[in-house]
C-alpha positions as CSV (number, residue, x, y, z in Angstrom):
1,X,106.6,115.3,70.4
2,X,106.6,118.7,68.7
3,X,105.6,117.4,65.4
4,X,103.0,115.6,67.3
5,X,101.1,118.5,69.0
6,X,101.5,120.5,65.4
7,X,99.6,117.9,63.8
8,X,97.0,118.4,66.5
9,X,96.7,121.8,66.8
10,X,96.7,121.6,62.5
11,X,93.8,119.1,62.7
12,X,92.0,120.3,65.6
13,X,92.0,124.2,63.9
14,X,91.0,122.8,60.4
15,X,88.2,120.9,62.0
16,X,86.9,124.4,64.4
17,X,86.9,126.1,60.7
18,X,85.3,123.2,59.2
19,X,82.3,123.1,61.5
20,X,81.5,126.7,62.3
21,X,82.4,127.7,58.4
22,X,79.5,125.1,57.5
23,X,77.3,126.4,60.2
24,X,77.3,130.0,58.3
25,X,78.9,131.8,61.1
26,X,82.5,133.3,59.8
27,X,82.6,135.9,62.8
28,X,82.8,132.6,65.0
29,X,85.8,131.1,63.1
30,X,87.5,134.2,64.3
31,X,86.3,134.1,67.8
32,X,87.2,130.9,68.5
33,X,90.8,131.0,67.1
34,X,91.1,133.9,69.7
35,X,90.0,132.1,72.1
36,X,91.5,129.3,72.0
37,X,95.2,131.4,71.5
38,X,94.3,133.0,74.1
39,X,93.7,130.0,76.5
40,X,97.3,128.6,74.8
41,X,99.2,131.7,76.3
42,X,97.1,131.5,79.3
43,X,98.4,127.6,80.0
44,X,101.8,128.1,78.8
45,X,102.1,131.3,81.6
46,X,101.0,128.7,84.1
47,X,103.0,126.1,82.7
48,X,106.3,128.5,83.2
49,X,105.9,129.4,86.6
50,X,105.6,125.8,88.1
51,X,109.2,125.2,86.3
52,X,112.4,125.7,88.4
53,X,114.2,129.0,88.8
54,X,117.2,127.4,87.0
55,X,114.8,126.3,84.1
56,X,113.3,129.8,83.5
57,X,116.3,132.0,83.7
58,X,118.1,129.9,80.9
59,X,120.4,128.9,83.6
60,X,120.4,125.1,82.7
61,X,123.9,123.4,83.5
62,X,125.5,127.3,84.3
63,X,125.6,126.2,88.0
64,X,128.1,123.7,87.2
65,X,130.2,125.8,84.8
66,X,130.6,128.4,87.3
67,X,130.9,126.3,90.4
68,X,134.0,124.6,88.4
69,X,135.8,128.4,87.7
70,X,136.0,129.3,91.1
């Protein structure tokens, strides 16, 4: 699955350079990439805070651990 949305982002940025490179407009090559990081971080943010506490904190499989010690 990682490999797979590399390949996509690869091919989808190759192809935003491609067109926009063509179109004579280099300052948009640069705009967009920002953009389009910028709406990445913005998702992944959103993404994060629908997950569980336990999933967040890096707490996966510690409640058991340290429900068994005590």
């Amino acid at each position: 699955m990682h490999n797979t949305g590399r390949f996509t982002g690869l091919a989808t940025g190759y192809a935003w350079v491609a067109v926009v490179y063509s179109a004579g407009s280099p300052a948009l090559v640069h705009t967009g990439t920002a953009v389009a990081a910028a709406a990445t971080l913005v998702l992944a943010a959103a993404a994060r805070a629908r997950l569980p506490q336990s999933v967040t904190s890096g707490g996966v499989g510690r409640a058991s651990s340290e429900s068994a010690s005590t």
